[in-house]
C-alpha positions in Angstrom: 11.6 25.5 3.9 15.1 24.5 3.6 15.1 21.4 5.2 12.1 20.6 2.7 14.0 21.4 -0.2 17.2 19.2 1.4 14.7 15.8 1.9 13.4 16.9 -2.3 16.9 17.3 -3.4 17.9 14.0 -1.6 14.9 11.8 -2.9 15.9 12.3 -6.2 19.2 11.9 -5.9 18.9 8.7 -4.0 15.8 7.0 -5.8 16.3 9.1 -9.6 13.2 10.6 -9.5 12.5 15.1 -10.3 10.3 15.8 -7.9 12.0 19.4 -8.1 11.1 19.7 -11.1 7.5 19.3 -10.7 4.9 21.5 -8.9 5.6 21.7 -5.8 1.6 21.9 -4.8 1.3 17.7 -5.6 4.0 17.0 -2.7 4.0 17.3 0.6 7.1 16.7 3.2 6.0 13.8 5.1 6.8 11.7 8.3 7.6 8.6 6.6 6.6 6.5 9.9 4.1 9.1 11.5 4.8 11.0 14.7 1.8 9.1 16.5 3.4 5.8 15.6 6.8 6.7 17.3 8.4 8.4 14.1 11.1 10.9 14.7 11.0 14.5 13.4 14.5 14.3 11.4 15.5 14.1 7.8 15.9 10.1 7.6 11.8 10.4 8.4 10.9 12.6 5.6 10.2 12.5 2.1 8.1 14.0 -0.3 4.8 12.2 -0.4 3.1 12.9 -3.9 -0.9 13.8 -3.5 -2.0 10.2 -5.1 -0.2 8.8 -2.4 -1.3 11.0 0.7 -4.9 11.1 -0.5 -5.1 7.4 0.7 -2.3 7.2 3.4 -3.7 9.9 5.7 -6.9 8.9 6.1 -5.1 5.3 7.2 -2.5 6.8 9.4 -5.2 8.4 11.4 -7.1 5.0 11.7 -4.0 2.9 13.0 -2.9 5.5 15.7 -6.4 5.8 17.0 -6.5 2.2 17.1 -3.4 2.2 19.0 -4.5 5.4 21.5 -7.7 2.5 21.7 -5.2 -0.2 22.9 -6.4 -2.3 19.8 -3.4 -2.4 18.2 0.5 -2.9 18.9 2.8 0.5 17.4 4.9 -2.4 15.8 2.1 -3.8 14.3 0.7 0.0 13.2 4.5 0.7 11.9 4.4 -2.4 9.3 0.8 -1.4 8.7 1.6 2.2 7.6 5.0 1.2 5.0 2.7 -1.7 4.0 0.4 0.5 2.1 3.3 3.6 2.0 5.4 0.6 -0.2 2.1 -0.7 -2.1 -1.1 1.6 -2.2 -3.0 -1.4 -3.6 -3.3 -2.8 -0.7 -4.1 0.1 1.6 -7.8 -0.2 1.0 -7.9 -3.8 2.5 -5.6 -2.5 5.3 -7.8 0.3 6.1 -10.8 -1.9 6.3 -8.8 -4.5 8.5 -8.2 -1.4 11.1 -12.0 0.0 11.0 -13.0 -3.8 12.0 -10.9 -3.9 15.4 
């Protein structure tokens, strides 16, 4: 629980945003570049991932690392895959359906 409340307190000081001061229930502490893709369990990999976002990352997370277990896809492709749509959710959908077509 502490190290959550460190990566909160650090997201909003870094980007300006009060995540702290919202319900903690919307956010989840999240592997930035997922475990599966070769993320690291530290702080720098974390950050709190609001429900809007999560609801349609997860779902494509799960897609590019079986892809990659499948050998149909490179982990430095999956990597610029995943802070594609983590940097721009518009474009996640199209990503997603890219993934479920190899």
């Amino acid at each position: 629980p502490s190290l959550k409340e460190k990566v909160m307190e650090e997201y909003d000081r870094r980007f300006g945003f009060q995540t702290e001061q919202m319900p903690r229930g919307v956010f989840k502490i999240d592997h930035y570049i997922p475990l599966c893709m070769g993320g690291a369990n530290v702080a720098a990999n974390l950050w709190p991932q609001h429900v809007s976002i999560y609801k349609i990352t997860d779902p494509l997370e799960q897609e590019l690392c079986i892809k990659m277990a499948e050998g149909k896809l490179l982990q430095k492709d999956a990597v610029q895959l995943i802070k594609e749509a983590k940097n721009n959710l518009d474009e996640a959908g199209a990503i997603f359906d890219r993934i479920r077509a190899l």
